[in-house]
C-alpha positions in Angstrom: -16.2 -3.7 -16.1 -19.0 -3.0 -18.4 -17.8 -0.1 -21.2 -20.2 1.2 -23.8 -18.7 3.6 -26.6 -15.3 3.4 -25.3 -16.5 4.1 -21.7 -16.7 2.2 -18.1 -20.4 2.7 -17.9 -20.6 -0.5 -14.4 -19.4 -3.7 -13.7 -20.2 -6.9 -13.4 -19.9 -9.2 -10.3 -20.8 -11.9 -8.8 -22.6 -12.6 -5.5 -23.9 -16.1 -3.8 -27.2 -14.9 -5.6 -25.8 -15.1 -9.0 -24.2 -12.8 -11.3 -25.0 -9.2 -10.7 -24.9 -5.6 -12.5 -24.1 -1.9 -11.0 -24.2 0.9 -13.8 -22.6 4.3 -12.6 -24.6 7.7 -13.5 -20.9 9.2 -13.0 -17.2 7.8 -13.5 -16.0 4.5 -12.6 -12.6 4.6 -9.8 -11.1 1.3 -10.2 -9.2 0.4 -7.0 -8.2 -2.9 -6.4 -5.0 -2.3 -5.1 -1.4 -2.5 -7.0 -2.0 -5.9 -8.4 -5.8 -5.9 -8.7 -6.4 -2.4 -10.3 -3.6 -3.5 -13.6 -5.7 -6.8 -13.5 -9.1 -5.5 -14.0 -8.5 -3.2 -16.4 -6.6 -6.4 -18.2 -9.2 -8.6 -17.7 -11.9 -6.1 -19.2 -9.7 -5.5 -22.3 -7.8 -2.5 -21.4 -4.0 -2.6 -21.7 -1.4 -3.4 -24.1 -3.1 -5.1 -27.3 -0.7 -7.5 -28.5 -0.8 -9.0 -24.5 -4.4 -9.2 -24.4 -4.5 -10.8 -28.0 -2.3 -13.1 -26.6 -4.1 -14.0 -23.4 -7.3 -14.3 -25.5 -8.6 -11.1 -24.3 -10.9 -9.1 -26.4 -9.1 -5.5 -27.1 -11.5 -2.7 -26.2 -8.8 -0.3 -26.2 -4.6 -0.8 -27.0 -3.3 0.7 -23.5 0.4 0.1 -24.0 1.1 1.2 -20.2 -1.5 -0.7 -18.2 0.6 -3.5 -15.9 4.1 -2.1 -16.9 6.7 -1.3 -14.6 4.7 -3.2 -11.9 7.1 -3.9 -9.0 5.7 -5.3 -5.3 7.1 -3.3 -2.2 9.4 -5.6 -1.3 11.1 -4.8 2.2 13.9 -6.3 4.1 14.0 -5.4 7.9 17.3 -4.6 10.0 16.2 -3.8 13.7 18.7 -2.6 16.3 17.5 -2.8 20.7 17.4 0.6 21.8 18.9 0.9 25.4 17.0 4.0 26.6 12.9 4.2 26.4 12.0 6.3 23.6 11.1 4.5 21.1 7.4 4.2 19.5 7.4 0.6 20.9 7.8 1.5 24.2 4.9 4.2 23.5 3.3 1.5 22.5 4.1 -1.0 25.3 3.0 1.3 28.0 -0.4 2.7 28.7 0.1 5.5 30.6 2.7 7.3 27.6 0.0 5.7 24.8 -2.7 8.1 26.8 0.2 10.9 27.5 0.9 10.9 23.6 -2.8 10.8 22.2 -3.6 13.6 24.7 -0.7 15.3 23.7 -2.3 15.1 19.8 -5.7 16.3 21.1 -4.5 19.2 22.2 -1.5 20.6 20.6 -1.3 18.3 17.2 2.4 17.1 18.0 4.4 14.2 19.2 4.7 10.9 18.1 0.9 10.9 17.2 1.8 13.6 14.6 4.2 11.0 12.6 3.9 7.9 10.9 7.1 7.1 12.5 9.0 7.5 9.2 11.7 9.8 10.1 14.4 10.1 7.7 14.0 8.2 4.2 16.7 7.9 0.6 15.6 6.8 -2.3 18.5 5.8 -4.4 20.2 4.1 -7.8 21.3 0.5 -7.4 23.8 1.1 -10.7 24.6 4.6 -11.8 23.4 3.7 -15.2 20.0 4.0 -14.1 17.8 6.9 -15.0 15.7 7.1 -12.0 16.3 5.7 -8.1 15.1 2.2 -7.9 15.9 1.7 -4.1 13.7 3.0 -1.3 14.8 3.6 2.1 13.2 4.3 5.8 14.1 4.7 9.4 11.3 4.0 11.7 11.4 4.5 15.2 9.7 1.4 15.8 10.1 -2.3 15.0 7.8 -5.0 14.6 7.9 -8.4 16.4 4.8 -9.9 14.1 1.3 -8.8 11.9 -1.5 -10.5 12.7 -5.3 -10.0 11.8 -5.9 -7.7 14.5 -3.1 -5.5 14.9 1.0 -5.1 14.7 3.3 -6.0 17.6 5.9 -4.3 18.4 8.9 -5.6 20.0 9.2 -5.3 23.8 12.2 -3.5 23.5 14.2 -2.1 25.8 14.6 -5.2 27.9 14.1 -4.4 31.7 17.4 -4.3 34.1 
């Protein structure tokens, strides 16, 4: 990031034709995700002092708050078979409801096309001496057998009889 008076004013990058400069005529949206945002703004000197002192960062500004409380989404997955078909897999798994349910969206905004599936969620305190919930919950209706670079599979589920 390039800051004049205080500012983000562009930013640097680099290309496979060198090093390269963008200046902004308006403000600067850093977005590089919940890792990579903390990390620019670290790596261009913004965030606590003493840490970027210590990294051997110049300070351009003390940001005290910039990296903490960082936490990944970590997630653990339980998955049950359902015995009847009405789960989002099965939508998923069969063509004819897949067409059913997006024509179903087109027309009256409902069904499953209408949710992201999440359809009851908790958020929680592991210890009671907490101040604020530190445990996330949600039920899908849907589980997943793998992610790859194209899309998520679901589980085949329910098994035919």
């Amino acid at each position: 990031m390039i800051i004049e008076q205080g500012r983000a004013t562009g930013v640097e990058f680099q290309t496979a034709h060198g090093r390269r400069t963008a200046h902004a005529r308006g403000e600067i949206i850093v977005s590089g995700g919940a890792y990579g945002s903390p990390q620019l703004l670290l790596l261009s000197g913004l965030g606590p002092a003493q840490h970027l002192q210590d990294m051997g960062v110049a300070v351009v500004r003390d940001m005290p708050a910039v990296g903490a409380n960082l936490h990944d989404h970590f997630n653990s997955y339980v998955s049950w078979r359902c015995a009847k078909p009405i789960t989002l897999n099965d939508l998923e798994n069969s063509p004819l409801r897949k067409l059913s349910a997006g024509l179903r969206y087109v027309l009256f905004r409902s069904g499953p096309m209408a949710s992201n599936g999440i359809h009851a969620g908790l958020f929680s305190r592991t210890d009671p001496r907490l101040e604020r919930p530190d445990l996330q919950i949600n039920l899908f209706e849907w589980s997943t057998l793998q992610r790859n670079k194209d899309r998520v599979v679901p589980h085949p589920f329910p098994v035919s009889q």
